[in-house]
Rosetta silent file (secondary structure, phi, psi, omega in degrees, C-alpha in Angstrom):
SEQUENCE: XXXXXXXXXXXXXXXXXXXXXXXXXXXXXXXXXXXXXXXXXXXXXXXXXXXXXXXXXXXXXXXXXXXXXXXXXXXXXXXXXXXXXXXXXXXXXXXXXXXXXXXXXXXXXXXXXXXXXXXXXXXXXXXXXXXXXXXXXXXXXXXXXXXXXXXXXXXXXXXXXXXXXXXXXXXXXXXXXXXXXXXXXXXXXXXXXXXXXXXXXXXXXXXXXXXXXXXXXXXXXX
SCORE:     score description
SCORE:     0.000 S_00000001
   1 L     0.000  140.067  177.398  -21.283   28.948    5.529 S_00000001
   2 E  -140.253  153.501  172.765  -22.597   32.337    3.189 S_00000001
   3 E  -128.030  156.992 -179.855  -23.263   32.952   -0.131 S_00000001
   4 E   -74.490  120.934  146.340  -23.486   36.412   -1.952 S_00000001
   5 L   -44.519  160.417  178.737  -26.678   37.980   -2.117 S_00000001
   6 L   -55.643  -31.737 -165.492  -27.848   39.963   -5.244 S_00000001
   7 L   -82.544   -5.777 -179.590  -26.670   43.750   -3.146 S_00000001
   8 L   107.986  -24.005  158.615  -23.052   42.042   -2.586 S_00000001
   9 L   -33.039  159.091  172.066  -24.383   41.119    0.788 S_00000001
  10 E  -134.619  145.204 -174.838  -23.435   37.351    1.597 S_00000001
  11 E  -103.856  131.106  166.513  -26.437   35.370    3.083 S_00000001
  12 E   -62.810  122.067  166.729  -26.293   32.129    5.491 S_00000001
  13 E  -118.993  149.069 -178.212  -26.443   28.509    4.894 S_00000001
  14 E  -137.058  155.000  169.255  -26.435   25.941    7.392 S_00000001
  15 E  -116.555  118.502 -163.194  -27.379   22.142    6.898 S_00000001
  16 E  -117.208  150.992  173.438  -29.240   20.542    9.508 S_00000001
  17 E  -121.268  130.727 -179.494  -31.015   16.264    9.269 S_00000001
  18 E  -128.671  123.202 -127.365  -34.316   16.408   10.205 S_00000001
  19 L   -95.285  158.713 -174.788  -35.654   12.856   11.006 S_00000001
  20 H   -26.377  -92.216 -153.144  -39.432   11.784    9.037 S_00000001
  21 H   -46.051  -31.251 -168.750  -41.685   11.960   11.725 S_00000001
  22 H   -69.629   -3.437 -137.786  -39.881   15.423   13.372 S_00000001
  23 H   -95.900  -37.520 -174.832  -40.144   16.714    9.779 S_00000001
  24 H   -78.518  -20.759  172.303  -43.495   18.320    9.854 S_00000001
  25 H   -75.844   -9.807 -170.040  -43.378   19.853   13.433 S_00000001
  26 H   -87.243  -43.545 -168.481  -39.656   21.025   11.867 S_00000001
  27 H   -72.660  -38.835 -173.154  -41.792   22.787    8.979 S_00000001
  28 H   -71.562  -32.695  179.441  -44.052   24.333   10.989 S_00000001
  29 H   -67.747  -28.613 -171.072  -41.453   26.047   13.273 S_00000001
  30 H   -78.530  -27.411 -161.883  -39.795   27.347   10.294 S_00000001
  31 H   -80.522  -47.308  155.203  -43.023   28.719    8.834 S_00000001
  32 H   -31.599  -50.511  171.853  -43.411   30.453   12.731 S_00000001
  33 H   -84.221  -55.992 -142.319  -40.231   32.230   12.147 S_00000001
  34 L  -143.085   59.347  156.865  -40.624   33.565    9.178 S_00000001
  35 L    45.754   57.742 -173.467  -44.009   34.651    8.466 S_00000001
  36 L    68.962 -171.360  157.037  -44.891   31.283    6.374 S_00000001
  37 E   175.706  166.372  173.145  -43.945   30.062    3.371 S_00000001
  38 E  -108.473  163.679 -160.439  -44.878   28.293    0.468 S_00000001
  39 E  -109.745  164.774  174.276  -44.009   24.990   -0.868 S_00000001
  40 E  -178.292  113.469  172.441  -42.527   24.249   -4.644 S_00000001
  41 E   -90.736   98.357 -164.566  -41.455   20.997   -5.879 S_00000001
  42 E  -130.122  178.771 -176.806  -38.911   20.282   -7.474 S_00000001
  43 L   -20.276  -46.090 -152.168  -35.885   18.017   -8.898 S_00000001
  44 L  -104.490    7.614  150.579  -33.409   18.804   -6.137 S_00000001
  45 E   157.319 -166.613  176.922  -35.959   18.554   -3.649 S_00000001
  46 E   -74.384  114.065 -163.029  -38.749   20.092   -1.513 S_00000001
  47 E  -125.053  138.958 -171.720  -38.223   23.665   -1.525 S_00000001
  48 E  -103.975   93.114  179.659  -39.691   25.690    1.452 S_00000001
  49 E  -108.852  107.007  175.737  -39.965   29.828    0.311 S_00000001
  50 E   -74.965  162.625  172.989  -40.661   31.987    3.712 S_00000001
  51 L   -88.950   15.307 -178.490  -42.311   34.997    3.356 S_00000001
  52 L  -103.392  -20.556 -176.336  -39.200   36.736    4.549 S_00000001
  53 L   140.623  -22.026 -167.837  -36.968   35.651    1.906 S_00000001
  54 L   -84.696  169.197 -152.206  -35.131   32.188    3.593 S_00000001
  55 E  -158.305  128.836  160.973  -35.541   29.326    1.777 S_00000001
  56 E  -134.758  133.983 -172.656  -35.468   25.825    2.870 S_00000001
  57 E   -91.948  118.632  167.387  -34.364   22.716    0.582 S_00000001
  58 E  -114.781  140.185  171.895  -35.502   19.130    1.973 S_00000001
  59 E  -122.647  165.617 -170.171  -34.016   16.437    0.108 S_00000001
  60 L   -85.436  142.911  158.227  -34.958   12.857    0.557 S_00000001
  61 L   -43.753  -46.508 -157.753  -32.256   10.017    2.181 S_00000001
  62 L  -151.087  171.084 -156.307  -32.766    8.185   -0.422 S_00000001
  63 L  -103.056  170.063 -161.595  -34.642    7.979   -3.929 S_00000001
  64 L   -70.955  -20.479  158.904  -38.170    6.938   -4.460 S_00000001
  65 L    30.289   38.370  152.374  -36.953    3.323   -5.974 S_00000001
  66 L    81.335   19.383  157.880  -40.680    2.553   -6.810 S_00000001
  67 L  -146.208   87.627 -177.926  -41.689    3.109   -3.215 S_00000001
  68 L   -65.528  128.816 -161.702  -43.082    6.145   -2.441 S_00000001
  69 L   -66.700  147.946 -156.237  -43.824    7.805    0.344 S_00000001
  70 L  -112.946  164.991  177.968  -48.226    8.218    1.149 S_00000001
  71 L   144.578  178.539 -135.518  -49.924   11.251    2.121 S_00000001
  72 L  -108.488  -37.413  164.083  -52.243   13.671    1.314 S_00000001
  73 L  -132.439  179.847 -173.324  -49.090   16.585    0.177 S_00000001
  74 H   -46.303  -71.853 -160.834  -45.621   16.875   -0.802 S_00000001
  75 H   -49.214  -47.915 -175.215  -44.323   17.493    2.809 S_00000001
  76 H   -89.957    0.440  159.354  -45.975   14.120    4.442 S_00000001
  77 H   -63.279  -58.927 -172.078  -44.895   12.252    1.060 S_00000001
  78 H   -87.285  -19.448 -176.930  -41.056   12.934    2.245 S_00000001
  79 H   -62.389  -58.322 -140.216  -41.580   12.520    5.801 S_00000001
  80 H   -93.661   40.394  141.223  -43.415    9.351    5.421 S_00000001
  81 H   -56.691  -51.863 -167.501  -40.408    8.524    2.812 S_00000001
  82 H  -104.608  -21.361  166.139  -37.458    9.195    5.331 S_00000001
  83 L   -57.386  -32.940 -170.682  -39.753    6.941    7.404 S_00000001
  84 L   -56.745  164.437 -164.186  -38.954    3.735    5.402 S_00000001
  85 L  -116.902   72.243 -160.470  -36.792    1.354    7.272 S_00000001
  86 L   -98.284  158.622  177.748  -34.604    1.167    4.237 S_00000001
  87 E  -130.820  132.411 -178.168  -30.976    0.088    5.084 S_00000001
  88 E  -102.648  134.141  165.689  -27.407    1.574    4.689 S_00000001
  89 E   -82.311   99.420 -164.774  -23.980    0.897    4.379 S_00000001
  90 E  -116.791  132.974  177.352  -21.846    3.922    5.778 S_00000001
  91 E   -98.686   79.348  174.684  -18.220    4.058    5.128 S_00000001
  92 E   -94.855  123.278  171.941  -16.533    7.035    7.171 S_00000001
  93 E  -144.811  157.883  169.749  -12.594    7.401    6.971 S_00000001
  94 E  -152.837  139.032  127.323  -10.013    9.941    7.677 S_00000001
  95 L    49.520  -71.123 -152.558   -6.509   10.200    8.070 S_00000001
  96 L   -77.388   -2.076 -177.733   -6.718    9.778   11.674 S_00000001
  97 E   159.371  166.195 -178.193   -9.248    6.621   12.146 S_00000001
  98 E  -121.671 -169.346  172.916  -12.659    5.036   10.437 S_00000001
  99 E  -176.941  134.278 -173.410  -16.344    4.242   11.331 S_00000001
 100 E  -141.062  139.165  173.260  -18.259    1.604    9.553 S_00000001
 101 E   173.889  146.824  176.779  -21.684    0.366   10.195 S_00000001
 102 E   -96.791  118.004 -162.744  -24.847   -0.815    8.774 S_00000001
 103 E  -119.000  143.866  164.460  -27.529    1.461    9.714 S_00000001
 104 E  -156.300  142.728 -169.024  -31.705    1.485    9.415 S_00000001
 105 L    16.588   62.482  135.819  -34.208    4.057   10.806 S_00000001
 106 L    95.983  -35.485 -171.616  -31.381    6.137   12.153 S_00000001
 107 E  -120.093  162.701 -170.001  -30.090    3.359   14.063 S_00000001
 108 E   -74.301  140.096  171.241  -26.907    0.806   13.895 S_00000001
 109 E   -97.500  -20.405 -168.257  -27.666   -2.873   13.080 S_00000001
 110 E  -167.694  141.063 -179.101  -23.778   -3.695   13.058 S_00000001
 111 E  -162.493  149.086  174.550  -20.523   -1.110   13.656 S_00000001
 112 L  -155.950  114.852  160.023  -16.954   -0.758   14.095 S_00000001
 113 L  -139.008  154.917 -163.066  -14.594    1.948   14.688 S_00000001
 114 L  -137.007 -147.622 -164.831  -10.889    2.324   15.376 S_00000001
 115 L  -159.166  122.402  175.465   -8.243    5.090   15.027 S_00000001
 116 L  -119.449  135.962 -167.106   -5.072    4.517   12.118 S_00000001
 117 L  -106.599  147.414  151.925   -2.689    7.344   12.136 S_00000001
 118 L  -162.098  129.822 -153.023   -1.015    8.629    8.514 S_00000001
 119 L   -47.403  166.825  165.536    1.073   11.667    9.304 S_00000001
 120 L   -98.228  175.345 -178.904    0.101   14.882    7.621 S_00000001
 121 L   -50.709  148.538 -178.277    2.233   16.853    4.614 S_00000001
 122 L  -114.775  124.027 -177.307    5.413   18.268    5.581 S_00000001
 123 L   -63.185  -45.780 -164.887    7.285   21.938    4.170 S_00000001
 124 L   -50.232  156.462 -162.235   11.073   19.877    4.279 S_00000001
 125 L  -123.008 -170.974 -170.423   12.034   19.826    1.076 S_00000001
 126 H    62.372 -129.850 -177.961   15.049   17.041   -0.701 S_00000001
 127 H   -87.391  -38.859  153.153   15.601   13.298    0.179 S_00000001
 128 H   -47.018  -42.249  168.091   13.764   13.955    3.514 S_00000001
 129 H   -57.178  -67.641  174.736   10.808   15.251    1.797 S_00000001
 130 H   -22.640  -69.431  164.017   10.964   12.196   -0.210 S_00000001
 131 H   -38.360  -39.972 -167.694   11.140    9.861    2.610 S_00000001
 132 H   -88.904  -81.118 -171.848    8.249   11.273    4.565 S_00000001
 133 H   -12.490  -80.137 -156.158    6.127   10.849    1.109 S_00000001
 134 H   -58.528  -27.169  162.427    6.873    7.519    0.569 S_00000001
 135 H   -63.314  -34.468  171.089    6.118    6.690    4.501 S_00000001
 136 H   -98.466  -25.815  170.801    3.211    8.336    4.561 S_00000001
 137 H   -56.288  -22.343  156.034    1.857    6.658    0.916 S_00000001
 138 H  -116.679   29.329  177.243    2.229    3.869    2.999 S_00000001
 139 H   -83.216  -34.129  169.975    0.990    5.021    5.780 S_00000001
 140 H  -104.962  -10.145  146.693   -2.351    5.442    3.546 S_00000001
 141 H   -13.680  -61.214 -172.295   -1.873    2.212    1.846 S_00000001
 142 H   -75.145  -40.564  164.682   -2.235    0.651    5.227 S_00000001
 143 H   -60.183  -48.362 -156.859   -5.519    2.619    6.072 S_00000001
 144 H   -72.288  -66.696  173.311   -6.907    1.780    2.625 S_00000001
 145 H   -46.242  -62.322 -156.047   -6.486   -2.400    3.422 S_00000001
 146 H   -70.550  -63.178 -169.262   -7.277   -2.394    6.950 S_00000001
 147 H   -52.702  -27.463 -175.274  -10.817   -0.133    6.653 S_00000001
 148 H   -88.099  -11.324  167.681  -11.881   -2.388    3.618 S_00000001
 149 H   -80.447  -32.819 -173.621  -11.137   -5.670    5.795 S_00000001
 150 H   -82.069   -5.277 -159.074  -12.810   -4.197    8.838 S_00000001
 151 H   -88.492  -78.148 -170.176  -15.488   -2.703    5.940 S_00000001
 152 H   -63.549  -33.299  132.786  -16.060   -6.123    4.846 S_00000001
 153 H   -19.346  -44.947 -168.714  -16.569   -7.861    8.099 S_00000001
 154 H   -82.605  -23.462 -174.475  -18.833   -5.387    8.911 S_00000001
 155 H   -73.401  -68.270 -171.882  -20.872   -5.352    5.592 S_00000001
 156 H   -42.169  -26.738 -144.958  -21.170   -8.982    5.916 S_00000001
 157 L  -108.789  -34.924 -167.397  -23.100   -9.225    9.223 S_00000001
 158 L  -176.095  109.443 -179.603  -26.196   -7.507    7.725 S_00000001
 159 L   -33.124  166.112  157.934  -27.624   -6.831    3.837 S_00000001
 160 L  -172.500  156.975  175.248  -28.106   -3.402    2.653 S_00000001
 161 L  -132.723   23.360  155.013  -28.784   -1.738   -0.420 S_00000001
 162 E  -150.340  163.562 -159.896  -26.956    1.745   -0.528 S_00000001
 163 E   -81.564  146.790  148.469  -23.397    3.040    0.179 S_00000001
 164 E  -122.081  136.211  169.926  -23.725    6.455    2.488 S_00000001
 165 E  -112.113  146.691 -179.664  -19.497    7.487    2.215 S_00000001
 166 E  -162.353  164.876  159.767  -17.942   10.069    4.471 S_00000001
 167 E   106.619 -122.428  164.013  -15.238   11.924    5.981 S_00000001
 168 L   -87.228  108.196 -147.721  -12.311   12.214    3.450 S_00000001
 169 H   -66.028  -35.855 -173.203  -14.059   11.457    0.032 S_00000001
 170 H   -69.963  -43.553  162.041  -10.643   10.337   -2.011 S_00000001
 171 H     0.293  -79.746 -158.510   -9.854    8.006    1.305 S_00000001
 172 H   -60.613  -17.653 -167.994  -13.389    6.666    1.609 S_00000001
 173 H   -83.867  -82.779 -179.331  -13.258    6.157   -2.704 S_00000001
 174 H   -32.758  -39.854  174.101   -9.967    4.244   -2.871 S_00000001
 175 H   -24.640  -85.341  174.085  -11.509    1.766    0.253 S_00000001
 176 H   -29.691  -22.420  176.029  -14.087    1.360   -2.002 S_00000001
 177 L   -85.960   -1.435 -170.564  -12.092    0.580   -4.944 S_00000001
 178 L   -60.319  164.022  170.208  -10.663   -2.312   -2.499 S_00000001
 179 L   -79.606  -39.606 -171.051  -11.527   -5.908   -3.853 S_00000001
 180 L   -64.128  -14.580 -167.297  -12.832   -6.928   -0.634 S_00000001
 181 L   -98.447  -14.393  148.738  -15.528   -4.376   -1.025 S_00000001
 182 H    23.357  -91.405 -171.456  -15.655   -5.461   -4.724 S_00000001
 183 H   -59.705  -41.814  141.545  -19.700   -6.087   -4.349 S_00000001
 184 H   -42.156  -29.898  159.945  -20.511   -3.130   -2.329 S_00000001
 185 H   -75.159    4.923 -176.005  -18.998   -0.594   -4.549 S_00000001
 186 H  -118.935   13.610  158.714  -21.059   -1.519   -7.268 S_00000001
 187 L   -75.661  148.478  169.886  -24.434   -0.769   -4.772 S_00000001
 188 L   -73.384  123.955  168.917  -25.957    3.247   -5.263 S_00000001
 189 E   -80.148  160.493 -178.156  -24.536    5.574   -3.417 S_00000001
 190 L   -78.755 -160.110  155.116  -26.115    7.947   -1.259 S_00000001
 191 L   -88.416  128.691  165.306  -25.000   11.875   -0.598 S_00000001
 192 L   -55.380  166.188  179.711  -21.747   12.114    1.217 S_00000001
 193 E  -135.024  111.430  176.669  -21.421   13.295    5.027 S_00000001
 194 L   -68.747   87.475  157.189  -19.427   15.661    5.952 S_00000001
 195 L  -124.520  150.304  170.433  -17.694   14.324    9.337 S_00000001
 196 L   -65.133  150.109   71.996  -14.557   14.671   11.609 S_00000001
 197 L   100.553  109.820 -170.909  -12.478   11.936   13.123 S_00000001
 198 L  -115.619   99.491 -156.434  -15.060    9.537   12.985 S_00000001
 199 L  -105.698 -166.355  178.078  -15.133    8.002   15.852 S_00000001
 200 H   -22.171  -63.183 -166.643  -18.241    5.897   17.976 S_00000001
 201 H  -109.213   37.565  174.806  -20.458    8.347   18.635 S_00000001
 202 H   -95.068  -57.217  175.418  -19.586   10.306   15.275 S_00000001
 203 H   -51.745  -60.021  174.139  -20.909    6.944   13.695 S_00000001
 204 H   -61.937   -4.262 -173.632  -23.854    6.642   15.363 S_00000001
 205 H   -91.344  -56.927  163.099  -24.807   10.474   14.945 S_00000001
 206 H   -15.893  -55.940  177.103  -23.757    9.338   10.800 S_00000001
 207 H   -34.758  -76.448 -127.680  -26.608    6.765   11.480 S_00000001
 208 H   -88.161  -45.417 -176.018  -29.171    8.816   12.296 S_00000001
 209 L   -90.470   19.550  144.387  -28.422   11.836    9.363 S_00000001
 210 L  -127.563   15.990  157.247  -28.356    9.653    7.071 S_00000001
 211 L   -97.714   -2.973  164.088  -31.367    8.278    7.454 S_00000001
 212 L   -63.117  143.885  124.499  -32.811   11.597    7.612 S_00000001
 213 E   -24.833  127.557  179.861  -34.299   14.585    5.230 S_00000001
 214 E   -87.836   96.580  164.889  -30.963   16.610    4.380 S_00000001
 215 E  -113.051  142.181 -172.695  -32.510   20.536    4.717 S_00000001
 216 E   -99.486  121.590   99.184  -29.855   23.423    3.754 S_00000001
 217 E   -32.597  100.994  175.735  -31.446   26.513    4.791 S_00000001
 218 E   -98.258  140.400 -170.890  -30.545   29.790    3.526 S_00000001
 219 L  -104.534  152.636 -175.283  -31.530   32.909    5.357 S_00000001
 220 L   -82.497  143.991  172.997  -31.600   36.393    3.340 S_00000001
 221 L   -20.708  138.590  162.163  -28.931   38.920    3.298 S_00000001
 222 L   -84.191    0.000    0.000  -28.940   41.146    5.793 S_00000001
């Protein structure tokens, strides 16, 4: 991913989860490539300014919810933050299949995933065109019931108290609008996760990042 620089140049961002404790040996390497950096804190997070020009953002898993993370600066405040053994509900769906599990420092307490097919869009055009619509709305009908029953099974097995959603966001939002999920959709969500056919070990990497510091890093324009 790039964004334009001020000269028309376009500069790189990449997003990486970097887990508490790794987070300060993660800071230091960045400050190693690029000739330091200084710290500046702010709303949208911990912002990391090298002395080359990149910039790194750390955001928190989760919000400070009257238990803050201790240390002596900002940096060992979010590690030992992203440390807490706070627990998540993560909802991943896509087209092609789901991943559900209840997650806490990084790892699954309870999980399930399985594979649902609902065809993709089609160019025919008339009463065929028609047909394959209405087969595939209930082709995601049928994903929308089945991940909130296998959602709700899975929820049920072990408390949490935030949402992490992923994959396709209107998908994973209609689940959520399911009745069975009724009491879990009214828990705070988390930041979405951008994953692919989210299968076993998709979920369990979903564990782990989203118990993590989120850092974007952008590097300057060449």
């Amino acid at each position: 991913m790039s964004s334009p620089g001020h000269s028309g140049a376009r500069s790189s961002v990449r997003t990486a989860f970097v887990s508490g404790p790794r987070l300060a040996g993660w800071a230091e390497r960045f400050g190693a490539s690029h000739g330091g950096y200084r710290l500046q804190d702010g709303d949208d997070g911990l912002l990391l300014v090298a002395a080359d020009g990149a910039e790194a953002l750390l955001q928190a898993p989760w919000p400070v919810d009257g238990r803050p993370g201790r240390g002596a600066g900002p940096l060992e405040r979010l590690a030992a933050l992203a440390s807490q053994p706070r627990r998540l509900g993560l909802l991943l769906v896509r087209r092609g299949g789901y991943g559900i599990g209840v997650a806490s420092e990084g790892m699954l307490l309870a999980s399930k995933a399985g594979t649902r097919c609902v065809q993709s869009r089609t160019a025919a055009g008339g009463q065929s065109q028609q047909r394959f619509a209405r087969r595939r709305s209930n082709q995601a009908d049928a994903l929308v019931g089945a991940v909130a029953q296998q959602a709700a099974e899975v929820f049920r097995s072990a408390a949490f108290e935030y949402v992490v959603p992923g994959g396709d966001r209107a998908l994973a939002e209609l689940v959520l609008q399911d009745p069975a999920l009724r009491d879990y959709a009214r828990l705070p969500r988390l930041a979405y996760l951008d994953v692919v056919e989210p299968k076993a070990t998709v979920l369990r990497k979903a564990a782990a990042d989203a118990c993590s510091v989120r850092v974007t890093v952008t590097d300057p324009a060449d």
